[in-house]
C-alpha positions as CSV (number, residue, x, y, z in Angstrom):
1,X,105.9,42.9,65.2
2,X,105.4,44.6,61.8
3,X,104.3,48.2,61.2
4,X,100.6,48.0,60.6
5,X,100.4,45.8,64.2
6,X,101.6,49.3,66.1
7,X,99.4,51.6,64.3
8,X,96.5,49.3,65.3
9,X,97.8,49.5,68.9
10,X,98.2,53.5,68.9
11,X,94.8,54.9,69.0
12,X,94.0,52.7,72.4
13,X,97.5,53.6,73.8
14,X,96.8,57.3,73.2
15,X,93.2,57.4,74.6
16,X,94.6,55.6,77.8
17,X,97.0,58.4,77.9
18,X,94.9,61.1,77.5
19,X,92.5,59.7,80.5
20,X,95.6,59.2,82.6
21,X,96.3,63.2,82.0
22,X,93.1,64.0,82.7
23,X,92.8,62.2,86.4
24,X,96.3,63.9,87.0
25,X,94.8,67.1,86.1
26,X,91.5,66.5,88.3
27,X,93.5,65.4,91.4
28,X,96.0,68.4,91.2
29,X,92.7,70.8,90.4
30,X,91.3,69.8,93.9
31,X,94.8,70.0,95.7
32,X,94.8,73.6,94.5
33,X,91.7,74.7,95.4
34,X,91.3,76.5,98.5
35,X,89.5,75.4,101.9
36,X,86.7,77.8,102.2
37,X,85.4,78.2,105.7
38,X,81.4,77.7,106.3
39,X,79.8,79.1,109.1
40,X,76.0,79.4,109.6
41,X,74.4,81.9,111.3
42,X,70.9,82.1,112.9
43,X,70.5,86.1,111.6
44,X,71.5,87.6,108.4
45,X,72.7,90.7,110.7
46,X,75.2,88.0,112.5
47,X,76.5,86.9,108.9
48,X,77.6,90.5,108.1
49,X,79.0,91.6,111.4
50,X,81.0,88.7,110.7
51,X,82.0,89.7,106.9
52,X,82.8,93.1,108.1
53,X,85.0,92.2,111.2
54,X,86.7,89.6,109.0
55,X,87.3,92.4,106.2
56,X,88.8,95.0,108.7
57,X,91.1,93.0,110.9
58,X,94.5,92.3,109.5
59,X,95.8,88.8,109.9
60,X,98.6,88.6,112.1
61,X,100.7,85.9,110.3
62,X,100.9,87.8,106.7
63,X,101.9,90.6,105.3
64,X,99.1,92.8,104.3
65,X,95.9,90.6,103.9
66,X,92.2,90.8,105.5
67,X,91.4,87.6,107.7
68,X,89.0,87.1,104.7
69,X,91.7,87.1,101.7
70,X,94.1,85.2,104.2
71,X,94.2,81.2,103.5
72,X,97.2,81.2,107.0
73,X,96.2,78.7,109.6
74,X,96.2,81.9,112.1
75,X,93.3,83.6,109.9
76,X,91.4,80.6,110.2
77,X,91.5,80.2,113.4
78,X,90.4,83.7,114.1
79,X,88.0,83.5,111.8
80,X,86.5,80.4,113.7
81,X,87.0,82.6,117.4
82,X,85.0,85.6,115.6
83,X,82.2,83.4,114.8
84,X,82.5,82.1,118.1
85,X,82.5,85.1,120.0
86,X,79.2,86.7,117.6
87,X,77.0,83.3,118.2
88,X,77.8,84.0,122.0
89,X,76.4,87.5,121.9
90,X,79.7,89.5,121.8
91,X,79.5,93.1,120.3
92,X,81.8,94.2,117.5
93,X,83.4,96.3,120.0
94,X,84.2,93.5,122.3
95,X,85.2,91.2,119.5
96,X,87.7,94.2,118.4
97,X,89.1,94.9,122.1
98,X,89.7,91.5,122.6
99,X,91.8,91.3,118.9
100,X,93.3,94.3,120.1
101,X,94.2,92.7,123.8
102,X,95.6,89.9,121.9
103,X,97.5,91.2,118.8
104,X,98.0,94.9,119.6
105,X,97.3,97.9,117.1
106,X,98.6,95.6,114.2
107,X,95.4,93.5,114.0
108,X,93.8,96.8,112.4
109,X,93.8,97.8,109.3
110,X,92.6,101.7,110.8
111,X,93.9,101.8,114.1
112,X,92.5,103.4,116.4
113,X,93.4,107.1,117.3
114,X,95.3,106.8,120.4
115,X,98.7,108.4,121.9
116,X,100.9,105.6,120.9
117,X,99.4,106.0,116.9
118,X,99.4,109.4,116.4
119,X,102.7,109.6,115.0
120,X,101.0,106.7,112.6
121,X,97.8,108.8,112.0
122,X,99.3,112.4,111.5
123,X,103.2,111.6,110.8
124,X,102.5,111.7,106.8
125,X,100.7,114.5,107.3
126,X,104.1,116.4,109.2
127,X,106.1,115.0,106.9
128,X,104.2,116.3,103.8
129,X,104.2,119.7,105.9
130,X,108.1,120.0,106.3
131,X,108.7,119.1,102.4
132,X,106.5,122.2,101.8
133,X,108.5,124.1,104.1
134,X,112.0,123.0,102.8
135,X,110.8,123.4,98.9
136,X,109.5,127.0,99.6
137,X,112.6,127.6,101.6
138,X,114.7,126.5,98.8
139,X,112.4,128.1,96.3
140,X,112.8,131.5,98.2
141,X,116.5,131.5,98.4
142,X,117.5,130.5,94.8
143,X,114.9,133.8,93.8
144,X,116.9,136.1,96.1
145,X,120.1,134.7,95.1
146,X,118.8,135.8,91.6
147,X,117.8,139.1,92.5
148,X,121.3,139.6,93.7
149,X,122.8,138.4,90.9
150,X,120.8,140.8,88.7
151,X,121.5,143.8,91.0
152,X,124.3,146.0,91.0
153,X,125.9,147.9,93.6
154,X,127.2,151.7,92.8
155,X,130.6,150.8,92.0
156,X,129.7,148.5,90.1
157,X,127.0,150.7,88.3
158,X,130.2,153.5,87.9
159,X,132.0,151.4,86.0
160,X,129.9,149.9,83.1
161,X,128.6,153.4,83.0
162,X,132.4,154.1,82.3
163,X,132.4,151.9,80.3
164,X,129.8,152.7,78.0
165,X,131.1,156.2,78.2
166,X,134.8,155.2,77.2
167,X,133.1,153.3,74.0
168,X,131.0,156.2,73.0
């Protein structure tokens, strides 16, 4: 096979190439894309109870993510039992107490104020409290402790006045 028979060859070899990167390219695209949930609703008013409820409880599975931002097969499912419970008539509250029978005080993004999350609610708050304290404590002393330092007592007073006498 001469020279001039492979150049002939290449252009076809190349295009067949580039169509085999492109169906790679289209397959892996649509393995990356992510399942989206699709629920109807008979109301507009049931469509953004459910946005909100899925934007304030914390799915239980990751780290810090909304049931909405969450792709976890936990968030879906509780996405699926929210829209269950709101088609059946639930309330929000009802929806959130059983979350909160189910998953505790973590499914919350803002728990709620109770006796076992007040340390949660009001702990930075003491915390931020004591740092002021400690700072002005130290604050205070290191002042004194100046004030000390720039004080004499009376024998010490005697003495440099001596001193000052002895020189003049």
């Amino acid at each position: 096979m001469n020279i001039q028979a492979v150049r002939s060859k290449a252009p076809g070899l190349m295009r067949l190439f580039g169509v085999i990167c492109m169906l790679f390219g289209l397959l892996g695209a649509g393995a990356l894309s992510a399942q989206v949930d699709t629920f109807e609703f008979e109301t507009t008013e049931q469509q953004q109870r459910f946005r909100k409820l899925s934007d304030e409880l914390r799915c239980p599975m990751c780290q810090n993510t909304n049931l909405t931002g969450s792709s976890g097969g936990v968030a879906e499912d509780l996405r699926r039992e929210i829209h269950r419970m709101i088609m059946d008539g639930m309330t929000d509250q009802e929806i959130e107490q059983f979350m909160f029978e189910r998953y505790g005080d973590f499914i919350f993004y803002r728990p709620r104020l109770r006796q076992e999350t007040l340390l949660l609610w009001f702990g930075p708050l003491a915390f931020l409290a004591i740092g002021g304290f400690v700072a002005f404590s130290i604050s205070r002393r290191a002042r004194k402790i100046d004030e000390d330092e720039k004080a004499l007592d009376s024998a010490q007073q005697e003495k440099l006045q001596d001193l000052l006498n002895s020189k003049g």
